[in-house]
N, C-alpha and C positions, 0 to 999 in steps of 0.2 A: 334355707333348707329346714325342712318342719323334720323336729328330732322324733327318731322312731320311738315306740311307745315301749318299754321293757315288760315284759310278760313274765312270772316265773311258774315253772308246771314243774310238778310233783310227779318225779318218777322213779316206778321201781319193778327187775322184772323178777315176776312172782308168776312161780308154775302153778300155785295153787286159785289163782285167777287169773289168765293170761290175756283176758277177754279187758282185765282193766290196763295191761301194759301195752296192746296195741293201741286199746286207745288212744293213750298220748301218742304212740309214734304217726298213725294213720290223723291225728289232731295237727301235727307238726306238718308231714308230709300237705294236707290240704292248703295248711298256712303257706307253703311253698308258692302255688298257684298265685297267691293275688299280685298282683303290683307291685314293683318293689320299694316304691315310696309307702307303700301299707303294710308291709311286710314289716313287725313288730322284732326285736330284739327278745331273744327265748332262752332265757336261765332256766335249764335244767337243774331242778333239784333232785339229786340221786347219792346215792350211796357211795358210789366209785368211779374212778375215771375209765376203767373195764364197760363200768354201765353207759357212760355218757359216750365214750367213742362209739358203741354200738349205736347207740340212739344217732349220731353224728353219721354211721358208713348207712342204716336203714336208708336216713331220711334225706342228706346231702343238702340241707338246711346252711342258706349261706350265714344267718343272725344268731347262732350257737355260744352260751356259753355255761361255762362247767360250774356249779356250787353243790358243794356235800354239807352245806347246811342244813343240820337237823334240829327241828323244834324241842327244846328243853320239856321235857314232862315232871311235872310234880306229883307226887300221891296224891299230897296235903290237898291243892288245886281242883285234883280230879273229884276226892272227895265231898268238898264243899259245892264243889257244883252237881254233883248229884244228888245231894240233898235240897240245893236252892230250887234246882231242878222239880225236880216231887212236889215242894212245897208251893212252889211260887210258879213253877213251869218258865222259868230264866236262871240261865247260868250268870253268877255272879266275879265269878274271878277271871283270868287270861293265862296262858300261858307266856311266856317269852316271843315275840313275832322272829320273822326270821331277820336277822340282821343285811338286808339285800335293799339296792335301790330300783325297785319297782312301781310300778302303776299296780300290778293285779297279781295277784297269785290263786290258781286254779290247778288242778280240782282238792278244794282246803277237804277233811276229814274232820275236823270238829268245830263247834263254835269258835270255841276259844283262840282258832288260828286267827283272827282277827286282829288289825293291828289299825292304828291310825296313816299309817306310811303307805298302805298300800288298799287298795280293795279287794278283798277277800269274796271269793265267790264257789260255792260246792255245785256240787257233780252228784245225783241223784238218782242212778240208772234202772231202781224199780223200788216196786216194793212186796218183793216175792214174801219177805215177811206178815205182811196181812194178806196175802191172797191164800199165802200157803203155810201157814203156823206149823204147822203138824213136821216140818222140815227142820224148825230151828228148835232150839233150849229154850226154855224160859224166861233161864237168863241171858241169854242171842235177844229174845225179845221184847226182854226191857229195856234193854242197852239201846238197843238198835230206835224205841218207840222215843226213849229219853232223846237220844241224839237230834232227830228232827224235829222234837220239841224246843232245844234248844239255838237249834237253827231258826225255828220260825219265833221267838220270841229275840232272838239277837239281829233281824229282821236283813240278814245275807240274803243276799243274788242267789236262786237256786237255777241249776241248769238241768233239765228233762233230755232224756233221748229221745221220749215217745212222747206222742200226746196221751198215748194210754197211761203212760206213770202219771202226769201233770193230773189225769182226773183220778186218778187211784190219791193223789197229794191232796187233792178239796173234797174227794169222800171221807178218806180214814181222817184227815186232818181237816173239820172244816170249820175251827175256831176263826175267829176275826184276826188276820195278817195281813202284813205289810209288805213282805218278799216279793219281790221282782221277779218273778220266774219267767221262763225261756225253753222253748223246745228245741235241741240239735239233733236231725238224723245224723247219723255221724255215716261216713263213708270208708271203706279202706283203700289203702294205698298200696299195691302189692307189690313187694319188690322184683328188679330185671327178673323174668324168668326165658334164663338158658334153654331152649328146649331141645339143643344138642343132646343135652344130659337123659333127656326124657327116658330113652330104652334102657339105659344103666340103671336109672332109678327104679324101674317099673321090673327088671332082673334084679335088682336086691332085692326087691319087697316077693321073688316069686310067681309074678302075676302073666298069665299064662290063657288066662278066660273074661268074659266080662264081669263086672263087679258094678258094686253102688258102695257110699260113700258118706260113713257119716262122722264129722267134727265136733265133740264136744268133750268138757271133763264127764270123769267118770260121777258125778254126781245123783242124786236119787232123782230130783228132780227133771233131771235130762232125758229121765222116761224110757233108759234102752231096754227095758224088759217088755215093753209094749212092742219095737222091733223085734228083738228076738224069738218071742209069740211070734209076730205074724211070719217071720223065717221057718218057723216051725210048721205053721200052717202050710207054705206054700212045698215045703217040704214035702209033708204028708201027703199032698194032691201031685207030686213027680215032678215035681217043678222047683229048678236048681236054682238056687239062690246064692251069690258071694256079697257078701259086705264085709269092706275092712273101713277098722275104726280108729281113729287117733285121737289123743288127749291125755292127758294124767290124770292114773287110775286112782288114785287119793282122792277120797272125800272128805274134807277136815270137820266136818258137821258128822258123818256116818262114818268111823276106820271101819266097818265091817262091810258094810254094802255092797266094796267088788269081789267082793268073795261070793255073795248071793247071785251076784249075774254069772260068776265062772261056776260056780256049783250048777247054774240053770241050764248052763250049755254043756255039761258033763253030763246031765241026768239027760238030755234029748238030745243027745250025739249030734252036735250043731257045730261042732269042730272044724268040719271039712268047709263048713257056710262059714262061719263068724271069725274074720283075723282081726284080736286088739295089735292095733300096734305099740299102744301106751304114745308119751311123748316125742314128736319126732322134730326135722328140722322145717324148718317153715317153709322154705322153697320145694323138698319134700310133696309135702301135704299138697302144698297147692299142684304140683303136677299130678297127686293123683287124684286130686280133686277134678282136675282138668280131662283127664282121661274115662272120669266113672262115666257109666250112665247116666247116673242123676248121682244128687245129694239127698241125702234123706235128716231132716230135722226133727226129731220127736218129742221137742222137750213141753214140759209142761207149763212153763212160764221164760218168759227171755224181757230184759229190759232193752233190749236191741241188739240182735244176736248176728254177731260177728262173722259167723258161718253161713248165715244167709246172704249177709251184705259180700262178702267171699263169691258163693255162688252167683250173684248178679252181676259181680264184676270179671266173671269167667265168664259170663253167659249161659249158667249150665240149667236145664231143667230143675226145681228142686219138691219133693212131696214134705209137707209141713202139717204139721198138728194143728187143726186149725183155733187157733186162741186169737182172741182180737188184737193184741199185737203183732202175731205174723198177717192178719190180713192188715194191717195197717203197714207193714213192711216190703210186703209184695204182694202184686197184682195183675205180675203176666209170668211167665212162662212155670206155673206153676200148681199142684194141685194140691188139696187141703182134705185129710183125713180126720175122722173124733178122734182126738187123744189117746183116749183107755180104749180102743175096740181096732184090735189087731187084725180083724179082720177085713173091717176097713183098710186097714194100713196093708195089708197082703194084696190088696185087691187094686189099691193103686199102684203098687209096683209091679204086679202084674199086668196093667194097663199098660206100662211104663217098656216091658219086656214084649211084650205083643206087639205095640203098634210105638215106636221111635216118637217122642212127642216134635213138631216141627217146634222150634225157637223161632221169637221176636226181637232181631237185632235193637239195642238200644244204645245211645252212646251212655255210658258209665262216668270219663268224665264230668260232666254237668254235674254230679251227686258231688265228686271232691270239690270240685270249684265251690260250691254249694254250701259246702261243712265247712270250709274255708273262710266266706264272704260273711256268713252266718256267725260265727267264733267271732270274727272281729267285731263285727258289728255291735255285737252284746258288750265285749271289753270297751266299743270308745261309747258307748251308751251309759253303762254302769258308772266309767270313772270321769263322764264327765255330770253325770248326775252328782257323786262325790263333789267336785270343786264345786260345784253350782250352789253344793246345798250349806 
């Protein structure tokens, strides 16, 4: 019997990007799908056993096991490789590996998680940093400029969600490298939805009318002032508009910014249109995802946006900002507005309210099976490239 391959993934759940904790779980949940002679052994690395029974009732993952190993951090370490870094564009020191018997450990956050025990491979889901500076600090953007430098000079496995980050990695980076890089669409895996519950949930939340439906943090970049404009608009022409929103109103880049959107909706009495619902329960969301009209996506940049991939696995209409990553994400039941011109965006949800868009049944799974067969693939590729070499 061929022994399963040990995996270890990195997880933590964190409301301030929750987009990177489904990840691992909807990564796990795919892995479920294959084979179960392929079905790799999966140490979670997490913080708590609170976090990993969760990650355990999501996914129902039979190769599950628990480590709260954390990587030892130095100053001294840090230090030195940010200067080698600068100088030389290679991190010269390590930190501690994790003390685990592994093949791989994914998705690593710094060079230095590199260990000779196991193959180390990151997770590189965009690079909203060069498309969109004006978002980050300074120093967000030399940290961030340094780190991929020393990824590509310690010459790790990189993994892409998109092909649009992959080309954004050999514009803004396009010194001579050696990394192996890899594109995964990743897929979600949504858990049971009860739809008993449906009328209870859709009676706490109030909802009474029809509504649209959009999921994202409260971030600058997620573009909801461009929605709320075109709500405004369709307002002014008599035409009633409800959208409620969910996500965490914290922007750790902006603390003031959801104050500019609630100021925005107070100055143009959008009250009775606009429900935040802030952070909610995930089965929640998705039922009222399930019930909206559409979804509406507005954000300015997505390295593969979870809310979309959500709506495709509800089957829901979605109106999207059109950036070359949502046309590279979807390509049917869906329409595409300019970003900044809310008029546009007014004008397609008013198409949306006028005339019921018909949907194109597709099956959904094929995309998990997909992210599933894809993951493995890279791990027996990457670590048997290791023994080879």
């Amino acid at each position: 019997m061929v022994e399963r391959k040990r995996i270890g993934l990195i997880y933590s759940m964190d409301k301030d990007w929750i987009g990177g904790t489904y990840y691992i779980l909807n990564l796990i949940s795919a892995l479920n799908t294959l084979e179960d002679s392929r079905k790799p052994t999966i140490v979670v690395i997490c913080k708590s056993k609170d976090d990993f029974s969760y990650v355990n009732e999501y996914t129902h993952y039979p190769y599950l096991e628990y480590s709260n190993c954390q990587i030892k951090k130095s100053s001294f370490i840090r230090r030195i490789n940010f200067l080698t870094t600068l100088l030389f564009n290679k991190s010269w020191l390590r930190y501690s590996s994790f003390p685990l018997k592994i093949s791989a450990l994914y998705p690593i956050t710094c060079s230095e998680m590199q260990s000779r025990n196991y193959t180390s491979i990151a997770w590189i889901p965009d690079f909203q940093d060069k498309v969109l500076p004006h978002f980050f600090t300074k120093k967000d953007l030399v940290l961030r400029n340094l780190e991929v430098k020393k990824l590509i000079s310690s010459n790790i496995p990189i993994v892409f969600s998109s092909k649009d980050a992959e080309n954004d990695f050999y514009k803004y980076y396009p010194q001579k490298k050696k990394n192996q890089t890899f594109v995964i669409h990743f897929s979600v895996s949504l858990p049971f939805q009860d739809k008993s519950n449906d009328k209870s949930i859709l009676n706490k939340y109030n909802i009474s009318s029809p509504y649209f439906f959009c999921a994202n943090q409260f971030w600058a970049h997620k573009n909801h002032i461009t929605l709320f404009k075109s709500i405004k608009i369709l307002k002014d022409k008599g035409i009633y508009i409800k959208i409620l929103l969910s996500g965490n109103t914290n922007d750790y880049r902006n603390p003031n910014f959801f104050s500019t959107l609630e100021k925005y909706i107070e100055e143009n009495n959008l009250k009775e249109n606009i429900d935040i619902l802030g952070f909610i329960d995930r089965k929640e969301q998705l039922c009222l995802m399930r019930h909206s009209e559409a979804i509406i996506q507005p954000s300015l940049f997505e390295g593969w946006g979870t809310t979309v991939e959500d709506a495709k696995s509800l089957n829901k209409y979605v109106i999207l900002s059109d950036i070359s990553l949502h046309r590279e994400q979807m390509t049917q039941n869906v329409s595409f507005f300019t970003p900044l011109d809310p008029n546009d965006l007014a004008q397609k949800i008013e198409n949306v309210l006028q005339n019921k868009p018909k949907l194109q049944e597709y099956d959904y799974n094929t995309n998990i099976k997909n992210f599933g067969e894809c993951f493995i693939n890279i791990i027996e590729k990457v670590t048997k490239s290791i023994v080879n070499t």
